[in-house]
PDB file of N, CA, C, O and CB in Angstrom:
ATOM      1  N   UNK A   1    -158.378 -48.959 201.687  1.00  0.00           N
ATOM      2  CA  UNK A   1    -158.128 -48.727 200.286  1.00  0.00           C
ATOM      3  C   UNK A   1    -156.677 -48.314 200.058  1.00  0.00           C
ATOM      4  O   UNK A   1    -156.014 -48.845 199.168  1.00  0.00           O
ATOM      5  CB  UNK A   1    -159.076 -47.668 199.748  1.00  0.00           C
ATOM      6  N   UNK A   2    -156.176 -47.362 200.863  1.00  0.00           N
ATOM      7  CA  UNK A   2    -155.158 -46.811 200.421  1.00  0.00           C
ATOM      8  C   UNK A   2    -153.808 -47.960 200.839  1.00  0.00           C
ATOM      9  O   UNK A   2    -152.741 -48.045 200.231  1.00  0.00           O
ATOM     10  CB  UNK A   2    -155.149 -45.281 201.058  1.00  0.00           C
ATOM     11  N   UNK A   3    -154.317 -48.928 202.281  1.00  0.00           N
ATOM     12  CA  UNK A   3    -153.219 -49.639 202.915  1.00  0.00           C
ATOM     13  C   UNK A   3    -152.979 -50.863 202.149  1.00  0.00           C
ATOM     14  O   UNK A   3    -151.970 -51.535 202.365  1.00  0.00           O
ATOM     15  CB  UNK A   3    -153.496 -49.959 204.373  1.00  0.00           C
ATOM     16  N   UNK A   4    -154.249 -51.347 200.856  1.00  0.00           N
ATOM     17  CA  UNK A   4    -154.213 -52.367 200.066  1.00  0.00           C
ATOM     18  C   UNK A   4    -153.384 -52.053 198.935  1.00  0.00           C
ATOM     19  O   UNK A   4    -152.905 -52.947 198.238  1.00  0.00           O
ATOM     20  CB  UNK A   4    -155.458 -52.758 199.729  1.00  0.00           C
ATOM     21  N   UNK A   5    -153.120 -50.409 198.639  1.00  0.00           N
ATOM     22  CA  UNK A   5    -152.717 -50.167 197.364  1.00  0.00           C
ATOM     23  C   UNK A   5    -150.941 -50.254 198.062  1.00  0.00           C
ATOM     24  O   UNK A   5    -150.048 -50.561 197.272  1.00  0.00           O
ATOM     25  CB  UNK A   5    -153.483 -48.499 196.532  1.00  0.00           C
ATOM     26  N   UNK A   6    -150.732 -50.082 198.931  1.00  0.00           N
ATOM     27  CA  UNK A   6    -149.362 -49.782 199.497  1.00  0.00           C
ATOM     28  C   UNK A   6    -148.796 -51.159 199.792  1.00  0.00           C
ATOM     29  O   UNK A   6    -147.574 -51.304 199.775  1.00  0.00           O
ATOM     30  CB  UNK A   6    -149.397 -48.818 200.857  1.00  0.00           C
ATOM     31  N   UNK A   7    -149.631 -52.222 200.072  1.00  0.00           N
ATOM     32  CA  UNK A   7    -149.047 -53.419 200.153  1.00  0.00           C
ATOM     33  C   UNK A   7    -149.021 -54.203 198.661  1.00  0.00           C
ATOM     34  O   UNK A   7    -148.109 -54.980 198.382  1.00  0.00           O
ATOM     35  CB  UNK A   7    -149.807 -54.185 201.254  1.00  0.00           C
ATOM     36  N   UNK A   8    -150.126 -53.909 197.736  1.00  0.00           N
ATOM     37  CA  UNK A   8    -149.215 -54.414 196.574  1.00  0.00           C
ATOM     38  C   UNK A   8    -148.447 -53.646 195.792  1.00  0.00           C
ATOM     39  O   UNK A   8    -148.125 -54.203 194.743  1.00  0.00           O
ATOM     40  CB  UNK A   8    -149.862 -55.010 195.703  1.00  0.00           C
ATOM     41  N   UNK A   9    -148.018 -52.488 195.952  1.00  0.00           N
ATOM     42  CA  UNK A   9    -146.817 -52.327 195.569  1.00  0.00           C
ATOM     43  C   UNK A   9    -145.677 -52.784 196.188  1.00  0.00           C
ATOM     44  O   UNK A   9    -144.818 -53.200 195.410  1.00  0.00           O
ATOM     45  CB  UNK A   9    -146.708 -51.301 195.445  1.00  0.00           C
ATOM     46  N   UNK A  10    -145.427 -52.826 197.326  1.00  0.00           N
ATOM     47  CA  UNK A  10    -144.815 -53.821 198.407  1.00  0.00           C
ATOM     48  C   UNK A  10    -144.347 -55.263 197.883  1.00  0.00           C
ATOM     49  O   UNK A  10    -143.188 -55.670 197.813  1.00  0.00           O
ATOM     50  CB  UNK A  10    -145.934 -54.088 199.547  1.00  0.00           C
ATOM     51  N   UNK A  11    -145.646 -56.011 197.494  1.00  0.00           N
ATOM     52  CA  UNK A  11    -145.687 -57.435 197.077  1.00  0.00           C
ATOM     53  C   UNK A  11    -144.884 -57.337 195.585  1.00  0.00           C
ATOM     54  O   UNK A  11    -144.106 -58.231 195.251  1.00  0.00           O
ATOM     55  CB  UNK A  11    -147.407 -58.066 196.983  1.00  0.00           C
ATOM     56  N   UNK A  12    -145.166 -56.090 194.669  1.00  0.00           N
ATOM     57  CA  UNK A  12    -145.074 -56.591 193.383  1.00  0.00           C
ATOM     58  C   UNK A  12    -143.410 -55.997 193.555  1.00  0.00           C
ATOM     59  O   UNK A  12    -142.734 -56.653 192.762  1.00  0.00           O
ATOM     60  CB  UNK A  12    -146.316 -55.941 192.043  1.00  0.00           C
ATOM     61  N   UNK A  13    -142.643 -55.126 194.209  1.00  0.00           N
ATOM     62  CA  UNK A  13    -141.616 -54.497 194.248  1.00  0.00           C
ATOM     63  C   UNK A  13    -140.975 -55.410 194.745  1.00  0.00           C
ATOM     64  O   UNK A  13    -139.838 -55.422 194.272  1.00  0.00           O
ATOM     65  CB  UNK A  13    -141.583 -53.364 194.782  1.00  0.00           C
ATOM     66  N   UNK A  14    -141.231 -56.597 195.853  1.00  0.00           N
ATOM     67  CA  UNK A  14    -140.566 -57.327 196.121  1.00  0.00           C
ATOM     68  C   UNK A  14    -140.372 -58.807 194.926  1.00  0.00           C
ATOM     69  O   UNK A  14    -139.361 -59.501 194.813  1.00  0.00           O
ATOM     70  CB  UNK A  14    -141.034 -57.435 197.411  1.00  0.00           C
ATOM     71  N   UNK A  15    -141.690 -58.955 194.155  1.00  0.00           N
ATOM     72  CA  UNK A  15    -141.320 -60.080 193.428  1.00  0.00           C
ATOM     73  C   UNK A  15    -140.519 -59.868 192.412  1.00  0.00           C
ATOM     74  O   UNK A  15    -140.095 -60.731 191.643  1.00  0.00           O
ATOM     75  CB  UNK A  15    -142.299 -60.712 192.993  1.00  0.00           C
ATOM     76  N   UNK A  16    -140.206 -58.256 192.376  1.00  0.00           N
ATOM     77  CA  UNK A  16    -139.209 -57.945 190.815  1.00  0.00           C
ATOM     78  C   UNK A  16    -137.674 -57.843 191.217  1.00  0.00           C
ATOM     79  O   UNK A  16    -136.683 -57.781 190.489  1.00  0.00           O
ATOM     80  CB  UNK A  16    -139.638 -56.194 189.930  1.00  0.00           C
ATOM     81  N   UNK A  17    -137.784 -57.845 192.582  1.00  0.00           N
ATOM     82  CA  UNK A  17    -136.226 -58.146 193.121  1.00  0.00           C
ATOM     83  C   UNK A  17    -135.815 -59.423 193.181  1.00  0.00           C
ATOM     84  O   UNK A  17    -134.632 -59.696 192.978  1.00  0.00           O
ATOM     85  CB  UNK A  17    -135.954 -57.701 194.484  1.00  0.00           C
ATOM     86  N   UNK A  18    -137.059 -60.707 193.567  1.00  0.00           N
ATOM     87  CA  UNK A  18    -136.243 -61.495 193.320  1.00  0.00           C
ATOM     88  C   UNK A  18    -136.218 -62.096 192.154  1.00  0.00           C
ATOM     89  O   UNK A  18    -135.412 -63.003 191.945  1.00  0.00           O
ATOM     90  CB  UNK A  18    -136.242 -62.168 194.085  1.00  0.00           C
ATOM     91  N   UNK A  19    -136.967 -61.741 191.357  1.00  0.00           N
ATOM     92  CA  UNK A  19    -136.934 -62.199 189.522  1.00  0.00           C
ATOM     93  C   UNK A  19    -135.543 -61.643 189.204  1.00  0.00           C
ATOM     94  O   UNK A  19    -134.754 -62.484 188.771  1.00  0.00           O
ATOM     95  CB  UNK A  19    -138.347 -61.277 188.269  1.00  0.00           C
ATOM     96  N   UNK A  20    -134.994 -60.131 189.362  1.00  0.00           N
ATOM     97  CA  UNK A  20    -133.882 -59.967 189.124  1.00  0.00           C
ATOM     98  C   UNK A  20    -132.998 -60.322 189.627  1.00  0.00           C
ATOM     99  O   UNK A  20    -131.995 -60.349 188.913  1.00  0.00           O
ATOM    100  CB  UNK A  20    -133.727 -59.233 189.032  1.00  0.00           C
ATOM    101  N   UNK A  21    -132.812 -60.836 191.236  1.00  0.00           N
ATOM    102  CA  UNK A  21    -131.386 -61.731 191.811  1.00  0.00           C
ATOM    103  C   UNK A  21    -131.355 -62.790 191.530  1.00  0.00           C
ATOM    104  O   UNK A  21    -130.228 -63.287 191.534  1.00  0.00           O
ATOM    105  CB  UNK A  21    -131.094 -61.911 193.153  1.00  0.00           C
ATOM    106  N   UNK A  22    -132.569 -63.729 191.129  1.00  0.00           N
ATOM    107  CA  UNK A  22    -132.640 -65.111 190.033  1.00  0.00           C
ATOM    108  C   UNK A  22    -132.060 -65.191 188.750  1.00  0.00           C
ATOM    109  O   UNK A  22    -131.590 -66.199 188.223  1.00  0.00           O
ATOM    110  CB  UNK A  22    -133.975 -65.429 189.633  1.00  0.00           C
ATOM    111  N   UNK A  23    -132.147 -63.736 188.160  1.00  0.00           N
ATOM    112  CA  UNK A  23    -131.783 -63.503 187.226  1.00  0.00           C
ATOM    113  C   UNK A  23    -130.117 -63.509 186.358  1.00  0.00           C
ATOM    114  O   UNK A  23    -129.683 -63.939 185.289  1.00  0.00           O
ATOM    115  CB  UNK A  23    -132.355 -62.644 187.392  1.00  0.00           C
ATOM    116  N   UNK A  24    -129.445 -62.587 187.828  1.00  0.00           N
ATOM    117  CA  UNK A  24    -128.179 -62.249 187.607  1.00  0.00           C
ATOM    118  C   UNK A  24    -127.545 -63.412 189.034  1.00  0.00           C
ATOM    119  O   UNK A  24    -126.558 -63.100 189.700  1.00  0.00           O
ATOM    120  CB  UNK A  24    -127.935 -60.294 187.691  1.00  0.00           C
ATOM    121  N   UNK A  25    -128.093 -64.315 189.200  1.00  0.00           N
ATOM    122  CA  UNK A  25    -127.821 -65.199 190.098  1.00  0.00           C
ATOM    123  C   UNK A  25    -126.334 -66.404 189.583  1.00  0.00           C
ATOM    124  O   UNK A  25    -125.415 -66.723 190.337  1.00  0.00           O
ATOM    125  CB  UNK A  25    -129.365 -65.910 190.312  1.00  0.00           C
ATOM    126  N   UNK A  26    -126.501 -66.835 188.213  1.00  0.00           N
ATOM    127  CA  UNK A  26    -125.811 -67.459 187.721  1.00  0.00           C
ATOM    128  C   UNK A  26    -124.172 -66.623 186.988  1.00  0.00           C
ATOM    129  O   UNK A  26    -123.061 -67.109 186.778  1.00  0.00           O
ATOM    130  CB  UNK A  26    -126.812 -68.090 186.906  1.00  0.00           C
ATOM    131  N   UNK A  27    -124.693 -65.287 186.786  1.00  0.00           N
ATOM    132  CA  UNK A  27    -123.484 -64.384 187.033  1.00  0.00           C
ATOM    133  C   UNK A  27    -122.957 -64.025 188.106  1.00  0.00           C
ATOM    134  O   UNK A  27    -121.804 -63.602 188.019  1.00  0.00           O
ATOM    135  CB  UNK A  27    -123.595 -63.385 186.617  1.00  0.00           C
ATOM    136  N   UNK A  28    -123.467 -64.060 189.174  1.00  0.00           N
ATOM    137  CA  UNK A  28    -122.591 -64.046 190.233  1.00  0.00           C
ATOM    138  C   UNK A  28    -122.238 -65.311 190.941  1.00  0.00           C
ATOM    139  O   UNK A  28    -121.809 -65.431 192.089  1.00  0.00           O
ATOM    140  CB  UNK A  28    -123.071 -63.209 191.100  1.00  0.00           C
ATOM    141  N   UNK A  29    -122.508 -66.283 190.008  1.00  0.00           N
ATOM    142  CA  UNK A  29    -121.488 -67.499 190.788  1.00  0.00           C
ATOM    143  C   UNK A  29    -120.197 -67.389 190.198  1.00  0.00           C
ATOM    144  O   UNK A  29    -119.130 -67.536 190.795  1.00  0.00           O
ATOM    145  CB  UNK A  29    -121.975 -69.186 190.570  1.00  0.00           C
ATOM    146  N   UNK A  30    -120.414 -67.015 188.510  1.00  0.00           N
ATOM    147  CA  UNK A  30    -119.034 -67.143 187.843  1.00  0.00           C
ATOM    148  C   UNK A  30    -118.295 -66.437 188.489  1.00  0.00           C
ATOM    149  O   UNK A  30    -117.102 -66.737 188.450  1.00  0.00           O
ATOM    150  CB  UNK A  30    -118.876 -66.791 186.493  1.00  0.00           C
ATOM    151  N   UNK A  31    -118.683 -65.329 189.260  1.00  0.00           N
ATOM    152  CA  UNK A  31    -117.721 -64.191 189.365  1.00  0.00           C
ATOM    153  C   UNK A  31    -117.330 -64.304 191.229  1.00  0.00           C
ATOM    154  O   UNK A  31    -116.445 -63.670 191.803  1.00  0.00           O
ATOM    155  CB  UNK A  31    -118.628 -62.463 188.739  1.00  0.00           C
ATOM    156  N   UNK A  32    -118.105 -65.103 191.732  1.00  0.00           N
ATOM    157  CA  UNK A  32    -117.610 -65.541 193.179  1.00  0.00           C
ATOM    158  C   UNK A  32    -116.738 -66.795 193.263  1.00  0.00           C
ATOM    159  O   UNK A  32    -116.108 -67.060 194.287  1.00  0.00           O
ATOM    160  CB  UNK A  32    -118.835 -65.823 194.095  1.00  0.00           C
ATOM    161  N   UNK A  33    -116.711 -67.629 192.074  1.00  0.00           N
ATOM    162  CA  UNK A  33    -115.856 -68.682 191.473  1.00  0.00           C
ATOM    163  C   UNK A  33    -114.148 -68.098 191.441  1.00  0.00           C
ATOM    164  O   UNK A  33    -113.260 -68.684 192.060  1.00  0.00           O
ATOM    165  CB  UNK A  33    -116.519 -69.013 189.810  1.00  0.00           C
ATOM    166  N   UNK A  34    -113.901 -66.813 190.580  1.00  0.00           N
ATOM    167  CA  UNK A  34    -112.871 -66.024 190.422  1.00  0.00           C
ATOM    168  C   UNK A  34    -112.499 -65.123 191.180  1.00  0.00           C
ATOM    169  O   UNK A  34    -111.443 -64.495 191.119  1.00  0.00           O
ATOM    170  CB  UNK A  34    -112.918 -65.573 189.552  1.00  0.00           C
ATOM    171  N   UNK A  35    -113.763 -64.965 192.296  1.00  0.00           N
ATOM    172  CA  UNK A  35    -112.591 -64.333 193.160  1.00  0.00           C
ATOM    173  C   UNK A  35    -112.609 -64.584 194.288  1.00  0.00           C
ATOM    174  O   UNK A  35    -112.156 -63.926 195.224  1.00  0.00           O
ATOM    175  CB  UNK A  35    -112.457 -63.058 193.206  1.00  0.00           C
ATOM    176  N   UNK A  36    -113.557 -66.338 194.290  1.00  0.00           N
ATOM    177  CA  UNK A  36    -112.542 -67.296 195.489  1.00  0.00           C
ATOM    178  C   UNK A  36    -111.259 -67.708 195.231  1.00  0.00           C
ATOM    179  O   UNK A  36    -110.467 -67.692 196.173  1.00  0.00           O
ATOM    180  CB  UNK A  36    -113.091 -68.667 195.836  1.00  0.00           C
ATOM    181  N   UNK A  37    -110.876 -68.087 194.107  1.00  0.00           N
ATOM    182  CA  UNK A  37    -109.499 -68.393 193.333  1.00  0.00           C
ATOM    183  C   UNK A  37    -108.549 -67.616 193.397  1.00  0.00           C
ATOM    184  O   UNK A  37    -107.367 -67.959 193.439  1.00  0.00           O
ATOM    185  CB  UNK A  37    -109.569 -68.507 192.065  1.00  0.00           C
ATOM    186  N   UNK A  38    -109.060 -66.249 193.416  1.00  0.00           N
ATOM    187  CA  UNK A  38    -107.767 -65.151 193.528  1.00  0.00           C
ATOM    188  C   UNK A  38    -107.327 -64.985 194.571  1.00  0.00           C
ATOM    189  O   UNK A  38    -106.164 -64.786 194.920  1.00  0.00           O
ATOM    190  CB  UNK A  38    -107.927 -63.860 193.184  1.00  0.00           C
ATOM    191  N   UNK A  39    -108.533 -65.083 195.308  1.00  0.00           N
ATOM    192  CA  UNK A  39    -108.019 -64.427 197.174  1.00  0.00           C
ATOM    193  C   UNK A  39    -108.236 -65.812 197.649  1.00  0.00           C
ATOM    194  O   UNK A  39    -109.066 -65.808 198.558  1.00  0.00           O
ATOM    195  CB  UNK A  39    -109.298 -62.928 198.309  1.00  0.00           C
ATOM    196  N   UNK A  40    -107.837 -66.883 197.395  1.00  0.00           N
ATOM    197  CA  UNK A  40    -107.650 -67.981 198.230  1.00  0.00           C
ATOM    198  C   UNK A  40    -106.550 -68.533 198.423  1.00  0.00           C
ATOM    199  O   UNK A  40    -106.327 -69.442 199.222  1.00  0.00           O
ATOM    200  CB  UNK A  40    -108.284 -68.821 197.957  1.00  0.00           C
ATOM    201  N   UNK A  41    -105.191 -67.596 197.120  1.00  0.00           N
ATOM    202  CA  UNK A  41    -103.905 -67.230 196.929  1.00  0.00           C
ATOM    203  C   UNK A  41    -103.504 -66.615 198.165  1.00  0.00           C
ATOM    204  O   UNK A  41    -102.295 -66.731 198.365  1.00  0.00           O
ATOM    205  CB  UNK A  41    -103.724 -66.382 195.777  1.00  0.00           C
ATOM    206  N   UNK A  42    -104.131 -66.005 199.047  1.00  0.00           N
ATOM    207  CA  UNK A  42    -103.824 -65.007 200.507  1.00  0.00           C
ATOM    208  C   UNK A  42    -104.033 -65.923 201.515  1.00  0.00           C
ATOM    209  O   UNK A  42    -103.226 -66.358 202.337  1.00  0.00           O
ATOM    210  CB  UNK A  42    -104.901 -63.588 200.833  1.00  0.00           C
ATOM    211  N   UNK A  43    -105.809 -66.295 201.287  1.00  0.00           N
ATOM    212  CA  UNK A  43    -106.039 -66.950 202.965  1.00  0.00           C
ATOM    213  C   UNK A  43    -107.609 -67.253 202.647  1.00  0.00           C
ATOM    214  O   UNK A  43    -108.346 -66.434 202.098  1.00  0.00           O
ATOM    215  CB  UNK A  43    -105.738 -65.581 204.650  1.00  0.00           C
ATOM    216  N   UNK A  44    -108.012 -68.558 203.076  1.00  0.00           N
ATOM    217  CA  UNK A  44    -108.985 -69.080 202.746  1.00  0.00           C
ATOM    218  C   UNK A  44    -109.951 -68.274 203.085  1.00  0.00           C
ATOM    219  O   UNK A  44    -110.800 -67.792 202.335  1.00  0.00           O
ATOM    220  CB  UNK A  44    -109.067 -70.190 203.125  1.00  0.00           C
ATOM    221  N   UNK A  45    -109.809 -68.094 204.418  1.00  0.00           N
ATOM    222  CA  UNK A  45    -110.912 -67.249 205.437  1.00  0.00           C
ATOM    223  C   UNK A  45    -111.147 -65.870 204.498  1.00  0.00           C
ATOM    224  O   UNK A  45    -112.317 -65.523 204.340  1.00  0.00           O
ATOM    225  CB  UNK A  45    -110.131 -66.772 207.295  1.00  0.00           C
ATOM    226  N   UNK A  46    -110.453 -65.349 204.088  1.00  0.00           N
ATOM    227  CA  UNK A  46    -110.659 -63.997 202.929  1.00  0.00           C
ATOM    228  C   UNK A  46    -111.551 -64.559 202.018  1.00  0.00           C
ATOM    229  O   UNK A  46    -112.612 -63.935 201.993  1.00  0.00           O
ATOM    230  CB  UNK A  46    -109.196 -63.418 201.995  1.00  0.00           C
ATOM    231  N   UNK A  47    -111.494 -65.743 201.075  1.00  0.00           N
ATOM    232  CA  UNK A  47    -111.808 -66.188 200.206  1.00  0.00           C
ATOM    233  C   UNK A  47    -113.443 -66.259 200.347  1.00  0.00           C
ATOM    234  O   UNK A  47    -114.280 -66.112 199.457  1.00  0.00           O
ATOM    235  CB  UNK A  47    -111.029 -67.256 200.047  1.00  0.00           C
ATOM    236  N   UNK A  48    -113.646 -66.547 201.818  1.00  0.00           N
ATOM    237  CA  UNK A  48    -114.824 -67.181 201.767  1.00  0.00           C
ATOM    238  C   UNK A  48    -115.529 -65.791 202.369  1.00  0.00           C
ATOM    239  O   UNK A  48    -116.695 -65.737 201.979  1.00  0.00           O
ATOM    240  CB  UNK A  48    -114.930 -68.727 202.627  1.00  0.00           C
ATOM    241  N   UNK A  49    -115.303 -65.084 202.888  1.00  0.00           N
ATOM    242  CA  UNK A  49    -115.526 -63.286 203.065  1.00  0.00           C
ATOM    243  C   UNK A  49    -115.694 -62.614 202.140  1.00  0.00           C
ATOM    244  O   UNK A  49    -116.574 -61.763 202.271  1.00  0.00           O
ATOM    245  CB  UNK A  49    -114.524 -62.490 203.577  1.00  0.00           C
ATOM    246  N   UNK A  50    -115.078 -62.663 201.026  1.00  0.00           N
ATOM    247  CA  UNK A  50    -115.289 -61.985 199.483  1.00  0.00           C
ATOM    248  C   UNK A  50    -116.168 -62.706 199.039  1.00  0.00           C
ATOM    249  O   UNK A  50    -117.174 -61.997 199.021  1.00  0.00           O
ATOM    250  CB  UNK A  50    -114.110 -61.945 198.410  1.00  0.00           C
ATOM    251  N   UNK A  51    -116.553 -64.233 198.459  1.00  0.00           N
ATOM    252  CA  UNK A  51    -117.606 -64.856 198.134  1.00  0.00           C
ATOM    253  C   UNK A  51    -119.299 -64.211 198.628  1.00  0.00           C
ATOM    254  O   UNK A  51    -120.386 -64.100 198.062  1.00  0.00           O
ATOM    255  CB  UNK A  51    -117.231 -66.183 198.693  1.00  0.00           C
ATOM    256  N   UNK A  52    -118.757 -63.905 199.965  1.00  0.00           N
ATOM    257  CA  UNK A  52    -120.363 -63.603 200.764  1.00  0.00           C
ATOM    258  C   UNK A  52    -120.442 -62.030 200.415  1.00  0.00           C
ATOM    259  O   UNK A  52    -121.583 -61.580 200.310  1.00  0.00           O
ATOM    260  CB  UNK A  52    -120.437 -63.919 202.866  1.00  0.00           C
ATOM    261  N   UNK A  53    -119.205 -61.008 200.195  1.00  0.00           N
ATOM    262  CA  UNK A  53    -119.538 -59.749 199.761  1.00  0.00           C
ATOM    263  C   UNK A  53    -119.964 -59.429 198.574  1.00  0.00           C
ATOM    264  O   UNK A  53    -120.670 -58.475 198.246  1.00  0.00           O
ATOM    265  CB  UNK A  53    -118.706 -59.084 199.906  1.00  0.00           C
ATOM    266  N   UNK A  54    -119.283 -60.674 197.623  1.00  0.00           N
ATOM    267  CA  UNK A  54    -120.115 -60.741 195.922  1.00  0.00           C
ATOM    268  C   UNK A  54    -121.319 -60.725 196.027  1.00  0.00           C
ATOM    269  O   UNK A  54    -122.006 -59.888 195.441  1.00  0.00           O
ATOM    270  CB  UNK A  54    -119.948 -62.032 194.954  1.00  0.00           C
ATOM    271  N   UNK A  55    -121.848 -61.725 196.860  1.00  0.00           N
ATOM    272  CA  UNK A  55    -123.496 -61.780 196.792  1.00  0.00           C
ATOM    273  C   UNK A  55    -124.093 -60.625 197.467  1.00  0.00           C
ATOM    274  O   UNK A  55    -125.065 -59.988 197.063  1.00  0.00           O
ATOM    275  CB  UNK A  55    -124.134 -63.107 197.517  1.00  0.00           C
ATOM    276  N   UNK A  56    -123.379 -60.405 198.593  1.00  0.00           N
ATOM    277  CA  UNK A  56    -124.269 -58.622 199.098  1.00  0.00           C
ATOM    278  C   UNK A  56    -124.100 -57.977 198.310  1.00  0.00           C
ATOM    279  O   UNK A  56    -125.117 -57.307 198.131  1.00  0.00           O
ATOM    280  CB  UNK A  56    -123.858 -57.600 200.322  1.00  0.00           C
ATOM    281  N   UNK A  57    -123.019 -57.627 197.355  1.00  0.00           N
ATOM    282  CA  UNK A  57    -122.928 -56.747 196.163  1.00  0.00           C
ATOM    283  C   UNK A  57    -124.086 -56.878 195.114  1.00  0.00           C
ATOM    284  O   UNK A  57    -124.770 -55.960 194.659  1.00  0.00           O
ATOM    285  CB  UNK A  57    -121.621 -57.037 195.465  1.00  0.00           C
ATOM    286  N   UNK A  58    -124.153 -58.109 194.851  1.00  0.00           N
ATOM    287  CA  UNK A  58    -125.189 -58.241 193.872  1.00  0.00           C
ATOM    288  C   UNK A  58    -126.578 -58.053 194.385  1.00  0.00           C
ATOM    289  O   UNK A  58    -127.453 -57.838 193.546  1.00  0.00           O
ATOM    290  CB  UNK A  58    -125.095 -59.520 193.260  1.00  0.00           C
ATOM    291  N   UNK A  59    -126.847 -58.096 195.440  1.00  0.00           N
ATOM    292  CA  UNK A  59    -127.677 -58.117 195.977  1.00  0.00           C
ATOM    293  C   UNK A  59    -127.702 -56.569 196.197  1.00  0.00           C
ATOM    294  O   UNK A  59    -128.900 -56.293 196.267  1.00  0.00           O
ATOM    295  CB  UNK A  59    -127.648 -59.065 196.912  1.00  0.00           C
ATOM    296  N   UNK A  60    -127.120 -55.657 196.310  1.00  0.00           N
ATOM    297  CA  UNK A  60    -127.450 -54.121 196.260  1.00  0.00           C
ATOM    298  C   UNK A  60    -127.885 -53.821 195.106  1.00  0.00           C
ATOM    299  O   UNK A  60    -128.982 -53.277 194.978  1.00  0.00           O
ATOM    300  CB  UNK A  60    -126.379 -53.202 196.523  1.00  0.00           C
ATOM    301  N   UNK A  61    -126.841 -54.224 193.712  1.00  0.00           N
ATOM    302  CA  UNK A  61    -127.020 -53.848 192.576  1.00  0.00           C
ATOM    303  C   UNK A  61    -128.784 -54.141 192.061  1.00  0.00           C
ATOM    304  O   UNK A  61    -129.557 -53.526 191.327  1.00  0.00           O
ATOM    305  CB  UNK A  61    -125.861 -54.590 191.792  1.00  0.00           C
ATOM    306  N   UNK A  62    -128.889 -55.484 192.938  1.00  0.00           N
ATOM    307  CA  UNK A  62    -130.165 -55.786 191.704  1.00  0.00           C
ATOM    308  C   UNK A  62    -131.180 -54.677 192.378  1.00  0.00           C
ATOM    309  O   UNK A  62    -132.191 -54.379 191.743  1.00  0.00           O
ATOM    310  CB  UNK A  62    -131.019 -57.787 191.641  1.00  0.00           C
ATOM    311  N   UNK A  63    -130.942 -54.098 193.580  1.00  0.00           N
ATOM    312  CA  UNK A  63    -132.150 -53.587 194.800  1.00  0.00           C
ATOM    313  C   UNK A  63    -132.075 -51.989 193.982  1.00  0.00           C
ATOM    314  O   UNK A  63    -132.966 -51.434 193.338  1.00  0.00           O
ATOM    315  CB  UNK A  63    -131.496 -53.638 197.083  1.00  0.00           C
ATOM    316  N   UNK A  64    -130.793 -51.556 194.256  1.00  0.00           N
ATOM    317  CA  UNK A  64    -130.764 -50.016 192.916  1.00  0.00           C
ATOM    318  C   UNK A  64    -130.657 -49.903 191.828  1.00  0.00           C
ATOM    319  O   UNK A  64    -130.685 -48.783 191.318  1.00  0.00           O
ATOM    320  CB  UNK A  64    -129.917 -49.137 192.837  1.00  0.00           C
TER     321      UNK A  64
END
């Protein structure tokens, strides 16, 4: 009883994370768009390092 109630909160906590990174998914392309462009002014390899930290970023934000 109690291990059924702990896994759907589990299930439902996980489907509202990814409803919300689906969500703010199309905002963080615009914004990995602009700051591949900025830092690709330095060095590609940066460019494409910041792209992947936008999405871990967003990916914290939507989790807290």
């Amino acid at each position: 009883m109690v291990t059924d109630w702990i896994t759907n909160k589990i299930k439902s906590g996980i489907t509202d994370i990814i409803a919300d990174y689906i969500t703010a998914f199309p905002i963080l392309i615009g914004v990995s768009i602009g700051v591949y462009a900025l830092c690709s002014m330095f060095s590609k390899s940066f460019a494409k390092l910041a792209v992947i930290i936008v999405f871990g970023y967003g990916l914290l934000v939507v989790i807290f």
